[in-house]
C-alpha positions as CSV (number, residue, x, y, z in Angstrom):
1,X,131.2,73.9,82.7
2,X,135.2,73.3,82.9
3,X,137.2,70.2,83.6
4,X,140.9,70.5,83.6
5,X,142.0,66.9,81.9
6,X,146.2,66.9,81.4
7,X,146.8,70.6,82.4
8,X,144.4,71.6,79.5
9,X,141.3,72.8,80.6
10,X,138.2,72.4,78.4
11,X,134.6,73.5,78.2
12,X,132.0,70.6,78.2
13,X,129.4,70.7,75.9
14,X,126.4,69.3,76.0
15,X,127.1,67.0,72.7
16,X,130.1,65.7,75.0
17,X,127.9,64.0,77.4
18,X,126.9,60.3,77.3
19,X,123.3,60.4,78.3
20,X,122.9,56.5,77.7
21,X,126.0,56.0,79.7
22,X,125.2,58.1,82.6
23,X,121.5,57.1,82.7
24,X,122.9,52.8,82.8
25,X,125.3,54.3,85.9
26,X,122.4,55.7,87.9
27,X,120.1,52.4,86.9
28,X,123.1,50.5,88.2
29,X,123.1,52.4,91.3
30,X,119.5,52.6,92.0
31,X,119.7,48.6,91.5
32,X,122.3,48.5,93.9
33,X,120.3,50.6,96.4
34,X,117.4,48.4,96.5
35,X,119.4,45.2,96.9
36,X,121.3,46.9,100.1
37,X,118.0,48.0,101.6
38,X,116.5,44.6,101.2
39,X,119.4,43.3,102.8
40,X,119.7,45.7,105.7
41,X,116.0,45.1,106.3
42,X,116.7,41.6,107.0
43,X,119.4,42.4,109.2
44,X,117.1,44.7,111.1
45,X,114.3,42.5,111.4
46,X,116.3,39.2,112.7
47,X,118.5,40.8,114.8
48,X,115.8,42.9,116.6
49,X,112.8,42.1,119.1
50,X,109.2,43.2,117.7
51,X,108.8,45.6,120.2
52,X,112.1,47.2,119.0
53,X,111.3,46.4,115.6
54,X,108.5,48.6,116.4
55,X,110.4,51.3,117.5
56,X,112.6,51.4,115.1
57,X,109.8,51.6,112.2
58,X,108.3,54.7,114.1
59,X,111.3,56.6,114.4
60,X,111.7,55.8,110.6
61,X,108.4,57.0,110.0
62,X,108.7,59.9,112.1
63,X,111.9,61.2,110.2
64,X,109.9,60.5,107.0
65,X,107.0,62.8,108.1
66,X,109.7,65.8,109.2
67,X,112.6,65.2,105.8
68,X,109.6,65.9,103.2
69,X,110.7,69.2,102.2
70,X,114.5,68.3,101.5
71,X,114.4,66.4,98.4
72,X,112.4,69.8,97.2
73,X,116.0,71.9,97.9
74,X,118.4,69.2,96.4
75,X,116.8,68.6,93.5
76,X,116.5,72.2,92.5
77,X,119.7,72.8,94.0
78,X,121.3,70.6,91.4
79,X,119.4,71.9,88.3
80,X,120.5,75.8,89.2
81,X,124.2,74.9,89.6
82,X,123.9,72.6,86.8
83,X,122.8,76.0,84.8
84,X,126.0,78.0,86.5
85,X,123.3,79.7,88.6
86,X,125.1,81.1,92.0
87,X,122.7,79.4,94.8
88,X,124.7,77.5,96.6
89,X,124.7,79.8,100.0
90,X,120.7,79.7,99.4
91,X,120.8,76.2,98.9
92,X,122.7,75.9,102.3
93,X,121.1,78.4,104.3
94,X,117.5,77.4,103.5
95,X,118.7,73.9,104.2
96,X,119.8,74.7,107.6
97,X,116.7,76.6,108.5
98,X,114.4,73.3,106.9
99,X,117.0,71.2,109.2
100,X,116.1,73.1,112.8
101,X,112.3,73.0,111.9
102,X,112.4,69.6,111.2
103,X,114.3,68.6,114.6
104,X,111.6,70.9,116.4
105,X,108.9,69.0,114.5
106,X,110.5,65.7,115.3
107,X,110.6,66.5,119.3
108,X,107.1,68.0,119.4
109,X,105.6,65.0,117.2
110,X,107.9,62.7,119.3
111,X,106.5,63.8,122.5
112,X,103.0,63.6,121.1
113,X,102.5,60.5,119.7
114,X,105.3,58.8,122.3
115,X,102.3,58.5,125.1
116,X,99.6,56.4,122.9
117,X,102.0,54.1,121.5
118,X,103.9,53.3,124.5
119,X,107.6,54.0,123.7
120,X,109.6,56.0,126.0
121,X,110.3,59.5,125.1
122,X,113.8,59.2,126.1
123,X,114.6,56.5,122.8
124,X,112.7,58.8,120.6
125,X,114.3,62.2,121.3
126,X,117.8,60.2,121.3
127,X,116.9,60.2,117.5
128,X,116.9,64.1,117.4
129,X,120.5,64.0,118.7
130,X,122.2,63.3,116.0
131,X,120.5,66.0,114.0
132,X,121.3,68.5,116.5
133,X,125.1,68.0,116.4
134,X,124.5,69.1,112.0
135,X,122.7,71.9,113.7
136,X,125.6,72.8,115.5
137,X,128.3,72.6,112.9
138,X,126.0,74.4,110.4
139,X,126.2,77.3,113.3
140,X,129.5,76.9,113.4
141,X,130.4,77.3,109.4
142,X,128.2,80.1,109.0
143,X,129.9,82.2,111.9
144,X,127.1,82.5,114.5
């Protein structure tokens, strides 16, 4: 790995990188994370009726059930370039193809469990919108 520091470029080497350093950064952040989310769920949950508070905690769970696979792609994702290993157009394509399985998961589990609990289908599938806009710049960058 390269970095170009002054118009001099030099190869990194693993002796060169500040493990301690870089592992208090990522603490600090994770720390940081936490604190936002406990602060955002507080917004959420003053700010919002229960029966929207409701809603809102299925559509969470409901993008929880579909996103499992993705942490799986990132992570090694990260380790291969990491190692100089060419993947990134994997990495991206099998992204894309995880991303339009878990919007048709997302509608059909949507429309399923959308009738027992009482929430209109209509709020739930807005959800999906969102994704299907990524869908459609991911079909754009890839030339289809």
């Amino acid at each position: 790995m390269y970095y170009q520091l002054s118009g001099k470029i030099k190869r990194i080497t693993m002796s060169e990188i500040r493990v301690t350093y870089s592992g208090l950064i990522g603490l600090l952040i994770g720390l940081s994370t936490v604190v936002s989310g406990f602060i955002f769920i507080l917004i959420i949950t003053r700010s919002l009726t229960p029966n929207e508070l409701g809603t809102w905690g299925i559509i969470g769970g409901l993008l929880t059930y579909v996103i499992i696979l993705e942490p799986i792609i990132s992570y090694w994702t990260t380790r291969e370039i990491a190692r100089d290993v060419d993947s990134g157009k994997t990495a991206i394509l099998s992204s894309g193809i995880f991303s339009i399985i878990g919007i048709l998961a997302f509608i059909l589990i949507a429309y399923v469990v959308s009738g027992p609990i009482g929430v209109s289908t209509d709020i739930l599938f807005f959800t999906s919108v969102k994704s299907e806009r990524l869908k459609n710049i991911f079909e754009f960058l890839i030339g289809e």
